[in-house]
N, CA, C and O atoms as a MOPAC input file, in Angstrom:
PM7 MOZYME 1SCF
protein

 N    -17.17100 1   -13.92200 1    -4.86200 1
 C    -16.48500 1   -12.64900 1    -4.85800 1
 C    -17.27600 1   -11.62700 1    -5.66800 1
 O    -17.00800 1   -10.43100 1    -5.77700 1
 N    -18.13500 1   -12.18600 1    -6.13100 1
 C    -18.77800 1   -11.30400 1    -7.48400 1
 C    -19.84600 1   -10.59200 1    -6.38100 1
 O    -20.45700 1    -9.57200 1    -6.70000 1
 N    -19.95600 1   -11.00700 1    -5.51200 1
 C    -21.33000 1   -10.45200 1    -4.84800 1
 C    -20.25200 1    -9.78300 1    -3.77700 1
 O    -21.05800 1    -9.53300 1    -2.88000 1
 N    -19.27500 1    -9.43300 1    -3.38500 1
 C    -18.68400 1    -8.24300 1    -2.56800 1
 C    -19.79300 1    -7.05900 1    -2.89000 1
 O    -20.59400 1    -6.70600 1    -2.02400 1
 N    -19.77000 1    -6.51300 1    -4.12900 1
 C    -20.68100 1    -5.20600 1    -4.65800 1
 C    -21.97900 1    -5.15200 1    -3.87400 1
 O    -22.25100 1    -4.14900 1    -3.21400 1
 N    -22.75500 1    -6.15600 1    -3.92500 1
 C    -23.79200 1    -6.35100 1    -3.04100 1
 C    -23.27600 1    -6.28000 1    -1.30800 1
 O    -23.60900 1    -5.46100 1    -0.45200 1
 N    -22.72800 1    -6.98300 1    -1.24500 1
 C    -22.73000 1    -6.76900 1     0.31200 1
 C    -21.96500 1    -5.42000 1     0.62200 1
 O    -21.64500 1    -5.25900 1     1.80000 1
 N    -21.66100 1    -4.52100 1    -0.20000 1
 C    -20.92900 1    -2.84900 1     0.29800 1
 C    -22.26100 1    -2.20600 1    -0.04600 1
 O    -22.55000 1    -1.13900 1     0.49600 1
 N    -22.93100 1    -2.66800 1    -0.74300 1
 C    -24.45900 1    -2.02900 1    -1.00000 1
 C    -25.14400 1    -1.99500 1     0.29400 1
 O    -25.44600 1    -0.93200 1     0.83600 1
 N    -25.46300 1    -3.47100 1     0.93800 1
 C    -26.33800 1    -3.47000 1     2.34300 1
 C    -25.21300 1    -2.88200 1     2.84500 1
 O    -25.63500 1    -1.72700 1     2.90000 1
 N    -23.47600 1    -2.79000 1     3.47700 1
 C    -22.94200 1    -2.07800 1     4.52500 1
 C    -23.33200 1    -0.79900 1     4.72100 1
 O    -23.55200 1    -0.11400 1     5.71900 1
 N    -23.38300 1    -0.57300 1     3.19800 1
 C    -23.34900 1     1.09800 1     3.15000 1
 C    -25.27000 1     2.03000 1     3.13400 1
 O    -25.51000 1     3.21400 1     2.89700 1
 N    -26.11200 1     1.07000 1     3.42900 1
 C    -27.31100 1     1.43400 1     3.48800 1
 C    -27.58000 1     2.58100 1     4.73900 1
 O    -26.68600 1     2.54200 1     5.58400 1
 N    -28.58500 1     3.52800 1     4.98700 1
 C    -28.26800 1     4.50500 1     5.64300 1
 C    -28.65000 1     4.23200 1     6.45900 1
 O    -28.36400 1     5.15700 1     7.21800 1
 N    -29.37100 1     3.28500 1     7.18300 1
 C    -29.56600 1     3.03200 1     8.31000 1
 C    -28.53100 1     2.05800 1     9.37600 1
 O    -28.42400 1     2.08000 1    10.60200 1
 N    -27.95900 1     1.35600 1     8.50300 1
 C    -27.02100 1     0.73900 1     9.09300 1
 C    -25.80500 1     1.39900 1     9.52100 1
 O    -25.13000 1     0.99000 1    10.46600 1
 N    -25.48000 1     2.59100 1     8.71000 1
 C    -24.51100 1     3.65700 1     9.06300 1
 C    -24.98200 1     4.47200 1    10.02500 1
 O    -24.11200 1     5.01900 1    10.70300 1
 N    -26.19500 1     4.73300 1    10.30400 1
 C    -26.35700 1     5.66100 1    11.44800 1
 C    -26.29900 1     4.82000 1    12.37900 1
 O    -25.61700 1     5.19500 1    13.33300 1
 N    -26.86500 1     3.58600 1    12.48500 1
 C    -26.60600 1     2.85400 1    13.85100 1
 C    -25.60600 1     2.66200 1    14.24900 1
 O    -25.48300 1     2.75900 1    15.47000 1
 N    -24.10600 1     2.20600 1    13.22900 1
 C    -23.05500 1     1.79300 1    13.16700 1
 C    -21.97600 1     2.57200 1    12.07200 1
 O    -21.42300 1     2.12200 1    11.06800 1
 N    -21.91800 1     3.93900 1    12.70700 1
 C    -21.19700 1     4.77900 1    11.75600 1
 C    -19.67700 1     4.04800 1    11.70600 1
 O    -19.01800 1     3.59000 1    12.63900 1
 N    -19.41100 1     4.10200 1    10.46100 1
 C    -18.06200 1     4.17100 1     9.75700 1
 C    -17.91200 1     1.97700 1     9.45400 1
 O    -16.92600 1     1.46500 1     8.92400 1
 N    -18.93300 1     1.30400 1     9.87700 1
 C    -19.63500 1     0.00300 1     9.34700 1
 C    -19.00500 1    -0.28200 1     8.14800 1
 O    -19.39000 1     0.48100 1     7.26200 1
 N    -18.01900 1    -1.25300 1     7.71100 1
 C    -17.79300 1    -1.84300 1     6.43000 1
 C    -17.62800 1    -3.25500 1     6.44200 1
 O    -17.40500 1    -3.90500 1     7.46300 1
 N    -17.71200 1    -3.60600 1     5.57900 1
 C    -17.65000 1    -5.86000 1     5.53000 1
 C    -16.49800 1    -5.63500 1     4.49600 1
 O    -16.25000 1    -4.84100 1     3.58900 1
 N    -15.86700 1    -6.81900 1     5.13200 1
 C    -14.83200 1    -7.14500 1     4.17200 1
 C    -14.91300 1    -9.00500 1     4.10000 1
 O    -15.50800 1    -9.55800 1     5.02600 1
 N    -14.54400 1    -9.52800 1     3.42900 1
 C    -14.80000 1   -10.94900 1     2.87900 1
 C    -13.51900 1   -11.46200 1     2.32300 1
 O    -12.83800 1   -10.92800 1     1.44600 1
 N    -13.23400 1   -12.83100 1     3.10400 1
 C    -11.70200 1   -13.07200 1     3.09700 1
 C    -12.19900 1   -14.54100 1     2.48700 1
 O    -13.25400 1   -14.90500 1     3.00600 1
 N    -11.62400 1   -15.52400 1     1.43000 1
 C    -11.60900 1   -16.69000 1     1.19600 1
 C    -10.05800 1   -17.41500 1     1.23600 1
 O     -9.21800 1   -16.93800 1     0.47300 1
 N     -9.67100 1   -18.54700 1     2.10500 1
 C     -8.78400 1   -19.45600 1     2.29300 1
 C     -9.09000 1   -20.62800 1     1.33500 1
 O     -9.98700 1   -21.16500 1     1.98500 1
 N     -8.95200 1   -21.37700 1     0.24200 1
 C     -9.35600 1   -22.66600 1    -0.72800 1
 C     -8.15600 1   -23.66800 1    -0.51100 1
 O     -7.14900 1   -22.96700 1    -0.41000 1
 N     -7.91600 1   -24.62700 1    -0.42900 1
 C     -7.11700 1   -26.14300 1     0.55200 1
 C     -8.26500 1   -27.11300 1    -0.39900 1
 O     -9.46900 1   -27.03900 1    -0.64400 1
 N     -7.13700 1   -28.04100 1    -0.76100 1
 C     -8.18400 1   -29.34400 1    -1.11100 1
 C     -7.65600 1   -30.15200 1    -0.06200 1
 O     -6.65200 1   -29.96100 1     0.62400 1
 N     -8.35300 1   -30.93700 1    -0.04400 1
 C     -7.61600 1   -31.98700 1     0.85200 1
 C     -8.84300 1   -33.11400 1     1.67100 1
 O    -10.01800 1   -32.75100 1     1.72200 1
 N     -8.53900 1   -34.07100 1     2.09600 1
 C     -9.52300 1   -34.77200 1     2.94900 1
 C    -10.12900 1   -34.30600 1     4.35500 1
 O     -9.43300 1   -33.58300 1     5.06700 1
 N    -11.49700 1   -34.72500 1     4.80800 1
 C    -11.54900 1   -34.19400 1     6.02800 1
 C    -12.84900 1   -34.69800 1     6.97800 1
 O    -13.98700 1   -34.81000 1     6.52200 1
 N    -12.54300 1   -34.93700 1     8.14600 1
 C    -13.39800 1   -36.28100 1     8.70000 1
 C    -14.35800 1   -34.83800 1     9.14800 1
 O    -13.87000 1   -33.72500 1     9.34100 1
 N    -15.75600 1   -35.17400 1     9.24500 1
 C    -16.83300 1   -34.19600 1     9.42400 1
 C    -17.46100 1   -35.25900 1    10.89800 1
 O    -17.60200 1   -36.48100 1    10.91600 1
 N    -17.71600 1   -34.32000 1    11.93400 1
 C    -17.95800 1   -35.13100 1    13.18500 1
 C    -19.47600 1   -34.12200 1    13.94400 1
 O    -19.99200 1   -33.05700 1    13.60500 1
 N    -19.66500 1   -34.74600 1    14.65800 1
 C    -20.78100 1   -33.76100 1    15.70600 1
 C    -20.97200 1   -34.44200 1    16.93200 1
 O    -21.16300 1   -35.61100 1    17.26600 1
 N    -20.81900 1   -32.94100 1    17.71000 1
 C    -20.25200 1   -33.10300 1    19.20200 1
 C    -21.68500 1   -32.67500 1    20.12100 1
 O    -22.53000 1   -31.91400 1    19.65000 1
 N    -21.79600 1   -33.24400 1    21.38800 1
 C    -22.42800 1   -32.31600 1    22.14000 1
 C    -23.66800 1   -33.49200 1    22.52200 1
 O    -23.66800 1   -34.70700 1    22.32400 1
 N    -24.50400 1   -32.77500 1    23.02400 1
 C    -25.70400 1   -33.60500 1    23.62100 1
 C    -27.17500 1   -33.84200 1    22.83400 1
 O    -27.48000 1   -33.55200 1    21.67700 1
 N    -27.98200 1   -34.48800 1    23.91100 1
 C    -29.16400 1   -34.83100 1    23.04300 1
 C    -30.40400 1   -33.09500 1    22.69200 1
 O    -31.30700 1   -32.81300 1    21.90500 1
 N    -29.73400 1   -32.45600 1    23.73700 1
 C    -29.91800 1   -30.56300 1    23.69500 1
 C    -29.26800 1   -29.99600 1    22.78700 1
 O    -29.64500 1   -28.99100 1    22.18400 1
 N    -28.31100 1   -30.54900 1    22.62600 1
 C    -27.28500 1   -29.06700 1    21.51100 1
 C    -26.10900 1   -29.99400 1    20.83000 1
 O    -25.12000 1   -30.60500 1    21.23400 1
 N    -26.61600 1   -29.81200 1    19.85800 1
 C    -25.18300 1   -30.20800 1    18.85500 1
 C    -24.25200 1   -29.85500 1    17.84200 1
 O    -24.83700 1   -29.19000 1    16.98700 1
 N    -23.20600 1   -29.99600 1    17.60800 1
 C    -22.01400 1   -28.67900 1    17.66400 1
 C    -21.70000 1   -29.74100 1    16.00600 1
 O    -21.67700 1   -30.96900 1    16.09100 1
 N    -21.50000 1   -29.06700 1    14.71200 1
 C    -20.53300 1   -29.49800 1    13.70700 1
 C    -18.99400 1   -29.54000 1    13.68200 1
 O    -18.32600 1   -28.52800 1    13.89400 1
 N    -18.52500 1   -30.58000 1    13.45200 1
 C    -16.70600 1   -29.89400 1    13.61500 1
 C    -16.05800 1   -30.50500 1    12.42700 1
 O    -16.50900 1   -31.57000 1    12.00600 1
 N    -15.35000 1   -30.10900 1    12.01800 1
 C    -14.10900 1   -30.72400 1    11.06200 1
 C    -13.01500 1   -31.10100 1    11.16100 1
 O    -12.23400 1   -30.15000 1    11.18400 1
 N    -12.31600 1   -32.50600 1    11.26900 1
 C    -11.46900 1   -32.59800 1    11.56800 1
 C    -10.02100 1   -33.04500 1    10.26600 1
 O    -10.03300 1   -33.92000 1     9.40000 1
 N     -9.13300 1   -32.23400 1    10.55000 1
 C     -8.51500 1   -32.28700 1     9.20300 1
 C     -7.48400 1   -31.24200 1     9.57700 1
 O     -7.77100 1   -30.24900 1    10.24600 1
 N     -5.81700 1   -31.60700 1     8.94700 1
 C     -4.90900 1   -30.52300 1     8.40100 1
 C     -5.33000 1   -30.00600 1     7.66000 1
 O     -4.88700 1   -28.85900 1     7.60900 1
 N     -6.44700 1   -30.34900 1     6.53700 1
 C     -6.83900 1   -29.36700 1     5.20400 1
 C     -7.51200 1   -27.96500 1     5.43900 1
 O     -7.39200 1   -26.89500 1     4.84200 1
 N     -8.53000 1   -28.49500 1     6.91000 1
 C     -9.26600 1   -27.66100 1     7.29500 1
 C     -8.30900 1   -26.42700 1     8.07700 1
 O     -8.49700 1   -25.21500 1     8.17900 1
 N     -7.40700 1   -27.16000 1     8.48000 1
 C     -6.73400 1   -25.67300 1     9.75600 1
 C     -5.81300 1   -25.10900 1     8.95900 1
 O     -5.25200 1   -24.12100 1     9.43200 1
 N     -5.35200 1   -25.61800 1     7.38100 1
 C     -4.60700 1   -24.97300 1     6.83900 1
 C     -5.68000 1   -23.83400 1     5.95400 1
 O     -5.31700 1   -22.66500 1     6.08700 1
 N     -6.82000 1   -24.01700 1     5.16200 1
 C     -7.63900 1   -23.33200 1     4.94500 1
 C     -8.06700 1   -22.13600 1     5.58600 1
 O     -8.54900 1   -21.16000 1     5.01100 1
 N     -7.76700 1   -22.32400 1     7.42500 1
 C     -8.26700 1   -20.96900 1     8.14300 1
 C     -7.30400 1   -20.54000 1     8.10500 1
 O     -7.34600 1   -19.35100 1     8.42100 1
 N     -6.24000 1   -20.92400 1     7.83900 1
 C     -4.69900 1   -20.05600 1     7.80800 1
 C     -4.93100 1   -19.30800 1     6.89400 1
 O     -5.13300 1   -18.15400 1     7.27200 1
 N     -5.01400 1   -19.53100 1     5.40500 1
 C     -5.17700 1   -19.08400 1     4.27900 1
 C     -5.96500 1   -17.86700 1     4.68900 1
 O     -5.73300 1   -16.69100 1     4.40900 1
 N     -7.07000 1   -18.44800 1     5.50100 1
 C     -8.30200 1   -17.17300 1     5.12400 1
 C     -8.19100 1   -16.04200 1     5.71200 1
 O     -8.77600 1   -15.01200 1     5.37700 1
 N     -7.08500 1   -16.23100 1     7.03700 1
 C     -6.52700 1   -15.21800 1     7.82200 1
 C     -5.52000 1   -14.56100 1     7.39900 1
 O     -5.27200 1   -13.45200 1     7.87400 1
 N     -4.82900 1   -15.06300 1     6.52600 1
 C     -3.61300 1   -14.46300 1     5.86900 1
 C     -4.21600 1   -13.46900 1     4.86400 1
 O     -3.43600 1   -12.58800 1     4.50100 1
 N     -5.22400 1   -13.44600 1     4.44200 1
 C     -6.07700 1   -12.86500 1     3.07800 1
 C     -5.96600 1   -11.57400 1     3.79700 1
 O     -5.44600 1   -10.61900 1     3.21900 1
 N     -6.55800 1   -11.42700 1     5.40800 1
 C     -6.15800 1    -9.56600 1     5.98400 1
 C     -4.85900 1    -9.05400 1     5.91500 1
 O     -4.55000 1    -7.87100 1     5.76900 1
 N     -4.25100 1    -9.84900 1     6.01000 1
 C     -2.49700 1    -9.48100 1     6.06400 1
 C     -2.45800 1    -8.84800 1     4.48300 1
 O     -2.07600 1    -7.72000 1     4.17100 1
 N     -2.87200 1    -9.71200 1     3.75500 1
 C     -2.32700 1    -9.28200 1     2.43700 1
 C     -3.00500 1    -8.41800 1     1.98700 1
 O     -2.42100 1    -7.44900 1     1.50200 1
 N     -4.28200 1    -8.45100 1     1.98300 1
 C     -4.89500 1    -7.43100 1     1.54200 1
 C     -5.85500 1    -7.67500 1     0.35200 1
 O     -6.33800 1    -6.76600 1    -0.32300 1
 N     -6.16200 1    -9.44900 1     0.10100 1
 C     -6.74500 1    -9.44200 1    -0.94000 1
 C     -8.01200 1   -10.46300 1    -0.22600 1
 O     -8.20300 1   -10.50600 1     0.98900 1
 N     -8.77900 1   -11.22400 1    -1.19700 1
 C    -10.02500 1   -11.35900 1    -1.31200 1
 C    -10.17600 1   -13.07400 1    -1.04200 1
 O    -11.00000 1   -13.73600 1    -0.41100 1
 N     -8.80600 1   -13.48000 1    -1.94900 1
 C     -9.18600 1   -15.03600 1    -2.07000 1
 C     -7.56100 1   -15.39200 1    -2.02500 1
 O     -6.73700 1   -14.83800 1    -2.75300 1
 N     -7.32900 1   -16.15100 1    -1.29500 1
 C     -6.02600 1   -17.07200 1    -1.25500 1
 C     -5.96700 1   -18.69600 1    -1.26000 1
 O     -6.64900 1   -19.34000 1    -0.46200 1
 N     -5.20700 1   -19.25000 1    -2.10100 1
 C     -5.55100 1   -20.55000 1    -2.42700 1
 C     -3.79700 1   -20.85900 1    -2.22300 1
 O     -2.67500 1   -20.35800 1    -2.14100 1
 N     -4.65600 1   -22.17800 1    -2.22300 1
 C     -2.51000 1   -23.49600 1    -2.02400 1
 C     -2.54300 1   -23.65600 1    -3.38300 1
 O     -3.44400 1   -23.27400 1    -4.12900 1
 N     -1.18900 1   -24.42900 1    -3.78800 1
 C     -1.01900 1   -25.17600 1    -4.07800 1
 C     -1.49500 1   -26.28500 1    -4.88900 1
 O     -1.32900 1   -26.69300 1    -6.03900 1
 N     -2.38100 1   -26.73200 1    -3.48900 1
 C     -2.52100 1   -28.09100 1    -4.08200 1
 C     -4.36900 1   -28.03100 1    -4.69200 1
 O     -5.08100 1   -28.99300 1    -4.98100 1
 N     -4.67600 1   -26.71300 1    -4.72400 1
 C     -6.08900 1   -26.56000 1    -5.09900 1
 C     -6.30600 1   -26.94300 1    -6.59200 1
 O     -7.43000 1   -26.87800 1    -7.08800 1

């Protein structure tokens, strides 16, 4: 979170605003402890990381809820 400052630094650089006027980053964190089986999918061409876990889909909840609210970092509970 300490580096938000930096990344409104590169948003707000002037070239990136002329390409992409009115351009801002915003940075949302979801934190969940919990267990979680780590898998990889796909072929001997392309292979995909996945996570499998309630910890994990409750974490993207969190991190999506962070726009609703309006803040930066949202944590459970059980962190």
């Amino acid at each position: 979170i300490s580096r938000s400052k930096e990344l409104s630094r590169i948003a707000n650089k002037t070239d990136i605003q002329r390409r992409l006027p009115g351009y801002y980053m915003r940075l949302g964190f979801g934190l969940h402890y919990g267990w979680a089986i780590e898998c990889t999918i796909g072929s001997t061409r392309k292979i995909d990381a996945s996570y499998l876990s309630p910890h994990v889909n409750l974490s993207s909840r969190l991190e999506a809820a962070t726009k609703q609210y309006g803040v930066e970092i949202l944590l459970s509970e059980d962190t």
